[in-house]
C-alpha positions in Angstrom: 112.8 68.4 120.4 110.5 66.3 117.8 109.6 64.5 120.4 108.6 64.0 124.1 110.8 62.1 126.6 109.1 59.2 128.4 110.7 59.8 131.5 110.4 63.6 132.2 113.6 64.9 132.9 116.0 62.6 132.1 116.4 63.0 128.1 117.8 60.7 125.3 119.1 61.8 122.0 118.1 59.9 118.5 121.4 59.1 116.4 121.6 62.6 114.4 120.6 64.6 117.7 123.6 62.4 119.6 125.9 63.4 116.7 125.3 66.9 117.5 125.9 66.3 120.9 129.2 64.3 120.6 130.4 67.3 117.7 130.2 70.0 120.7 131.9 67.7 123.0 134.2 66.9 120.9 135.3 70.5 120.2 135.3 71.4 123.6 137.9 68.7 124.1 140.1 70.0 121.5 140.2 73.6 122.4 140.0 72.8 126.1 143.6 71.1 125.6 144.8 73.4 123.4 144.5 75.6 126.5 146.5 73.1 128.1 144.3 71.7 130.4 144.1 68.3 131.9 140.9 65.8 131.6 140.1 64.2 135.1 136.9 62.2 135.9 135.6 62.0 139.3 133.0 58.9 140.5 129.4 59.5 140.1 128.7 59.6 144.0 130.2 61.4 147.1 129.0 61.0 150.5 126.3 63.6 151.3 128.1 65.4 154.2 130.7 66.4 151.4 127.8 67.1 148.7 125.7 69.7 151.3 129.0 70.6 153.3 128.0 74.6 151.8 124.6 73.9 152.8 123.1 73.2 148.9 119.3 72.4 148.8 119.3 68.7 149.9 115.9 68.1 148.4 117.4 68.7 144.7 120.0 65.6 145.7 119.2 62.2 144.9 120.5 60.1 147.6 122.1 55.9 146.8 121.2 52.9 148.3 119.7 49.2 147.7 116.2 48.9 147.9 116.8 46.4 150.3 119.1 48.7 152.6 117.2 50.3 155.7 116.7 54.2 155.5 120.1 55.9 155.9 118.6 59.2 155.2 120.0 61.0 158.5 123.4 59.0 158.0 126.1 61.5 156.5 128.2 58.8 154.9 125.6 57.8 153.1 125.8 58.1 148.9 124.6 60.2 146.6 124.9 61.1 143.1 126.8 64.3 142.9 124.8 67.3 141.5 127.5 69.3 140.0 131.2 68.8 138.8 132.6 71.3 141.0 131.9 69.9 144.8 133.9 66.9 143.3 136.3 68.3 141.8 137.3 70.3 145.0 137.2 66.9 147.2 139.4 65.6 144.5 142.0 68.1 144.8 142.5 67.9 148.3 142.7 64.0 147.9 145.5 64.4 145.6 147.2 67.3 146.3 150.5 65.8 146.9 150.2 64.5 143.2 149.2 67.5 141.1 151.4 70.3 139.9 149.9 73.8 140.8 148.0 75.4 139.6 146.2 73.2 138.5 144.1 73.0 135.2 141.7 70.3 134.7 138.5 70.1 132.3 135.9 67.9 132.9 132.8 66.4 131.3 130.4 64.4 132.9 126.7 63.2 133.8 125.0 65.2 137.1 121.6 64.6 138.2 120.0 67.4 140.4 116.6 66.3 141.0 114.6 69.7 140.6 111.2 70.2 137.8 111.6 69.5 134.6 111.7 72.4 132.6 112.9 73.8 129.2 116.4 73.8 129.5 116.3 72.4 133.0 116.9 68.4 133.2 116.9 65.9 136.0 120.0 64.2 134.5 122.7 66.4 132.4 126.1 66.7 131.3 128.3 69.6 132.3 131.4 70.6 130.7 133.6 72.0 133.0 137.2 73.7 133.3 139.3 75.4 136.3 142.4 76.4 137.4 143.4 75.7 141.1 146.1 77.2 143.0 147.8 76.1 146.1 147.5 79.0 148.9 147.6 81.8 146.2 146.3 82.0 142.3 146.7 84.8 139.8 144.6 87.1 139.2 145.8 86.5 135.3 143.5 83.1 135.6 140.4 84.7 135.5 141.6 86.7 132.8 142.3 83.4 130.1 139.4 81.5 132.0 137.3 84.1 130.0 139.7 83.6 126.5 139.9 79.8 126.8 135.9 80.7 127.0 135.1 82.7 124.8 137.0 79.9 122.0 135.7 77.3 123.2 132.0 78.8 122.5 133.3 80.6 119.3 133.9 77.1 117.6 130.7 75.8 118.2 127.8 76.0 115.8 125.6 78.4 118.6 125.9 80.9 116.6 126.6 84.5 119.0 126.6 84.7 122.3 128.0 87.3 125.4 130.3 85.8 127.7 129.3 88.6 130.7 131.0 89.8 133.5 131.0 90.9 136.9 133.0 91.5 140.0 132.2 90.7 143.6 134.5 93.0 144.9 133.0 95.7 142.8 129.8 95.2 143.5 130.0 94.8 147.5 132.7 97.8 147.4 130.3 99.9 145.9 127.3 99.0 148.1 129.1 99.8 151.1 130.5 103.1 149.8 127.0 104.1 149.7 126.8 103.0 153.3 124.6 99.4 152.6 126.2 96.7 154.6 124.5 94.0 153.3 126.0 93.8 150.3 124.1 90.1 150.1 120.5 91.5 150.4 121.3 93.8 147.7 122.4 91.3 145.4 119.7 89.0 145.8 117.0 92.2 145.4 119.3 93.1 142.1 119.2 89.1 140.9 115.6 89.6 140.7 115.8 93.0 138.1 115.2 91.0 134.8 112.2 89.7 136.4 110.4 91.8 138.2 111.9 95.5 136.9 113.2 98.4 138.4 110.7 100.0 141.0 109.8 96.5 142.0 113.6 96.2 143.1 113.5 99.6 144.4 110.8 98.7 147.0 112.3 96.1 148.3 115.6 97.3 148.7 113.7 100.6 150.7 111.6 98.2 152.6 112.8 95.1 153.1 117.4 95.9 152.8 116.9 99.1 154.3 118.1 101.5 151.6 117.4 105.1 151.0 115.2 106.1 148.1 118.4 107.9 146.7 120.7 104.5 147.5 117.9 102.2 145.9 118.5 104.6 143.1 122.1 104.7 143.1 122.0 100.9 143.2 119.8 100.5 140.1 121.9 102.4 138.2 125.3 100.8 138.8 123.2 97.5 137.4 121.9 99.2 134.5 125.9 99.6 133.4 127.1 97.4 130.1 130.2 98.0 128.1 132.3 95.8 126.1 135.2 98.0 127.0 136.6 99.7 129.9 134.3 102.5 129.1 132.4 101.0 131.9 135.2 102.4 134.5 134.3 105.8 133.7 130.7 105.4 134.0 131.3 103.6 137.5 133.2 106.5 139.1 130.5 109.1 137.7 128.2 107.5 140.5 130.0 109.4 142.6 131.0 106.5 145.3 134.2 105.3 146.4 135.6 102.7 148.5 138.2 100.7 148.4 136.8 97.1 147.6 135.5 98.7 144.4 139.1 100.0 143.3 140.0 96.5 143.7 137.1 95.2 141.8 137.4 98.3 139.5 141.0 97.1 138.5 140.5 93.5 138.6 137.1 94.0 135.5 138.6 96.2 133.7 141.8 93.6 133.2 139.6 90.9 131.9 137.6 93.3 130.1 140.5 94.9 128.2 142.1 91.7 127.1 139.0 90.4 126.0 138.2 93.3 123.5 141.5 93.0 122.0 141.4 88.7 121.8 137.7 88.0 121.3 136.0 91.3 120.4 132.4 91.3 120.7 132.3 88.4 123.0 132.5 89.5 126.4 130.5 92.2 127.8 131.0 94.0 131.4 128.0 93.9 132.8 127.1 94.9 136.1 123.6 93.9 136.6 125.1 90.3 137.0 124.5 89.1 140.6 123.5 85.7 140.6 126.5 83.5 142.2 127.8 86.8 143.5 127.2 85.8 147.3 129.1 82.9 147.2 132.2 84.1 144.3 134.5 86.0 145.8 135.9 88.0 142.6 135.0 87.5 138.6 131.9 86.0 138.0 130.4 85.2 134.7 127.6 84.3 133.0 126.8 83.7 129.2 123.7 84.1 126.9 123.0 83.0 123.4 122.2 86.3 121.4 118.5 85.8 120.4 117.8 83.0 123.0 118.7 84.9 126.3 115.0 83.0 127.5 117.1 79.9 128.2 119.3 81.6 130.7 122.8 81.3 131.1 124.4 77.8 129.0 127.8 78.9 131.0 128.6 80.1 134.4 131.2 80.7 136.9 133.7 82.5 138.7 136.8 82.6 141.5 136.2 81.4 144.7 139.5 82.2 147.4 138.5 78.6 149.2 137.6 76.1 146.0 139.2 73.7 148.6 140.7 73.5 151.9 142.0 71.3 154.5 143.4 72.1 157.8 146.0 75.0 157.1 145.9 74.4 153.0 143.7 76.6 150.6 143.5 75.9 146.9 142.1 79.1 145.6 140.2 78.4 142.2 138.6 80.2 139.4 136.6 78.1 136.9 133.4 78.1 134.5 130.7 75.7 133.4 128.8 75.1 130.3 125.4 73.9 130.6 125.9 71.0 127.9 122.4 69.5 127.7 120.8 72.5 127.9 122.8 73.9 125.4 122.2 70.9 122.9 118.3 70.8 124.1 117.7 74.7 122.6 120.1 74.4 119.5 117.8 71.2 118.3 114.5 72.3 119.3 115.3 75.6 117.1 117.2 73.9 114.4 119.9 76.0 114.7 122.4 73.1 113.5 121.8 69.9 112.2 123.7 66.6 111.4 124.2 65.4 107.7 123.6 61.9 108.5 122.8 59.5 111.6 125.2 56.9 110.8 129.0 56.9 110.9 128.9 54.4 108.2 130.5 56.1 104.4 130.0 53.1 102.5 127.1 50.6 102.2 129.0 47.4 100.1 126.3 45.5 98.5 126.1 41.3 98.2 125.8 39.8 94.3 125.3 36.9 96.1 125.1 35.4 99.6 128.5 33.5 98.7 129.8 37.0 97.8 129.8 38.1 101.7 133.4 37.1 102.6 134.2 38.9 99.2 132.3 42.3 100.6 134.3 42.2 103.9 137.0 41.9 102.4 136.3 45.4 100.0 134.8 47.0 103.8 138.1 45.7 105.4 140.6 47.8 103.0 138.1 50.6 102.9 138.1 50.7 106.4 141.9 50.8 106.7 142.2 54.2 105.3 139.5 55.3 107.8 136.2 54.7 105.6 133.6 53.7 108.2 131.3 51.0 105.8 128.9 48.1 106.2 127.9 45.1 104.5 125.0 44.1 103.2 123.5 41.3 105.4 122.0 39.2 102.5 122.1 39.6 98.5 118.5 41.0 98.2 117.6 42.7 94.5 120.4 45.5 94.2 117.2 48.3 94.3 116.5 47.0 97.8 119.9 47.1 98.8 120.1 50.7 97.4 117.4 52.0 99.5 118.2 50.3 103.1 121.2 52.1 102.5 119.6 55.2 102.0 117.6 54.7 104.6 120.5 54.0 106.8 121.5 57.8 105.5 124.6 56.1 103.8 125.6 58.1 101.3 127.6 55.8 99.1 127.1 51.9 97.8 129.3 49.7 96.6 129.2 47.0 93.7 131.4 44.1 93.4 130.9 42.3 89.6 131.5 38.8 88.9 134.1 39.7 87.0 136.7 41.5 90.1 135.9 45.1 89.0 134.8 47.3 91.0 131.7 50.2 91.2 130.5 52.8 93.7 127.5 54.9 93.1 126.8 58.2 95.2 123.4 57.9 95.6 122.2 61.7 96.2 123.8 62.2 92.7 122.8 59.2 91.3 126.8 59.5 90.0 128.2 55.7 89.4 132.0 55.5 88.5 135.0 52.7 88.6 136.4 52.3 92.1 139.2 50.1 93.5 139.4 49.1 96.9 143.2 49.7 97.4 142.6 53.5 96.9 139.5 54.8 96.3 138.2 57.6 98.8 135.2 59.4 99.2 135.7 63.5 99.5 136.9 64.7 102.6 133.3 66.2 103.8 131.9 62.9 103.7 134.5 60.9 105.9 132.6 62.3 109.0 128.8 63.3 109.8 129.1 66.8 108.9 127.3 69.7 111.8 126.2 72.7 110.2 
């Protein structure tokens, strides 16, 4: 960004920069519906048993009270601002189960705060777009399928430019491992998690000396992770590995049917790729994770996956399979690189000048009928010298101002042209790339 935050962590946009921000929320609204799901919001806070019931890091939890209130830290029902969209969400089903048609699909965007160190693309407080689909007992396997579609539209609208929705399977990856006789499938993911970092034969070593794996299984391993396809090619390539096992038909099967509807509905977009692993200890099937093409520094702007127990309570399960995009971060990287600008920082269309201070009532009444075919305008606060009028409004980033003569005619002057023509009121209307800030 052009410039540093004052409060590390916690970032504010100026008017162009929140224009670009409200453009991809906006979007993601539209094609989130058109997907047909539901908006919900959910309160800021939760009580911290229900925030670290799955034992999250407390320390990255910022915990509520009064200054005044005496230290509640070891009280469960105490507050705190909720961290991510999904514990709530998954509280919120249960609450109001017996109101909601299943499956469920919701989308949700909102504020979380997570109080870890600032970083680039890492904030303190950030907005998180999210959407999932929620089943009561049992959910389609078909879900995880148009979870990655909805996804791969949703990102395909905005001005990101390209990016690789990629995917992996838990029960691929744990089948695998244990048809090579490893029965920690967990160890083995973290030490695989760690392969973009530290490399192969740093991997290798510490899944000999610290999972327990053969040379010839660290090996085996490795290569299984080095597999990316954005077809079902990558079935092929699995099975010449030479394991079996059952859990990995499954996962097999299940990749290969989100895989194969991707590359017929969003070509190019999604990628099998089974080096993913992060999230893989705690997603129970499809798990994805998305790059920008070019900026795969920042990490992953969107990331998810199916979990068999997104909710429960007593004998209920809600099964659930969802995905979140990294909003802030997202917004952070595609200003600090320019890749998309706004063409102005104001709503306002129309900037309608004052003759004369007795002229003001006039002027509201020109913004007034302006307004009512959806020109956003202002008026002038006082009748300064028309040139001084003229350049506040270009200041403002206004790109048209209007003249009223003492006569009742009418003027309106583009002033990036410089063009000045006859305008009236009643119909007059700017072109259709100027009603709203444009993103490009």
């Amino acid at each position: 960004m052009a410039r540093k935050a004052s409060l590390s962590g916690f970032p504010e946009w100026l008017p162009a920069e929140r224009a670009v921000e409200q453009h991809v929320l906006d979007t993601l609204r539209q094609v989130f519906e058109l997907h047909g799901f539901a908006n919900i919001e959910t309160r800021a806070v939760e009580t911290r048993a229900q925030l670290l019931r799955k034992g999250e890091i407390d320390k990255e939890v910022y915990g509520l009270s009064r200054l005044a209130a005496e230290d509640d830290k070891n009280d469960p029902n105490a507050l705190a601002l909720h961290f991510d969209l999904t514990v709530p969400f998954a509280r919120y089903v249960v609450e109001n189960a017996g109101h909601l048609a299943f499956p469920f699909r919701r989308y949700q965007m909102q504020k979380v705060w997570r109080g870890e160190r600032p970083q680039d693309g890492r904030f303190r407080e950030f907005t998180q777009a999210d959407i999932d689909v929620v089943g009561d007992g049992t959910l389609p396997f078909s879900y995880d399928v148009e979870l990655a579609l909805t996804i791969a539209d949703a990102l395909s609208a905005l001005p990101i430019g390209d990016f690789r929705l990629r995917v992996n399977n838990r029960k691929l990856a744990e089948g695998f491992y244990r048809g090579l006789g490893l029965d920690d499938p967990d160890a083995v993911l973290r030490a695989i998690d760690k392969l973009e970092k530290i490399g192969d034969e740093a991997v290798a070593k510490i899944l000999v000396e610290e999972v327990g794996a053969t040379r010839e299984q660290a090996d085996a391993a490795l290569a299984l992770a080095k597999i990316r396809t954005l077809d079902t090619s990558f079935v092929e390539q699995v099975r010449a590995l030479g394991v079996t096992h059952e859990l990995l038909d499954t996962g097999l099967d299940e990749l290969s049917q989100v895989i194969d509807a991707a590359s017929k509905r969003a070509p190019g977009k999604v990628m099998a790729d089974l080096s993913i692993a992060r999230g893989l200890d705690y997603y129970t099937g499809t798990v994805y994770e998305t790059v920008l093409v070019g900026h795969e520094s920042l990490g992953s702007i969107c990331s998810g996956g199916r979990y068999e127990s997104l909710a429960s309570k007593g004998k209920k399960n809600y099964p659930g399979v969802g995905l979140s995009i990294g909003v802030t971060r997202l917004i952070s990287r595609i200003l600090a690189e320019e890749v998309v600008t706004a063409s102005r920082s104001v709503p306002s269309v129309v900037y309608v000048t004052l003759a004369t201070d007795e002229s003001w009532h006039e002027a509201q009444d020109v913004a007034s009928k302006l307004r009512e075919r959806g020109v956003a305008c202002e008026v002038a606060a006082s009748a300064e010298k028309f040139g001084k009028q003229i350049k506040f409004a270009d200041r403002r980033g206004i790109p048209f101002v209007w003249f009223t003569h003492a006569d009742g005619t009418h003027e309106v002057k583009d002033i990036r042209s410089g063009e000045q023509v006859a305008a009236d009121p009643q119909s007059w209307m700017p072109a259709a790339e100027d009603l709203k800030i444009a993103i490009s």
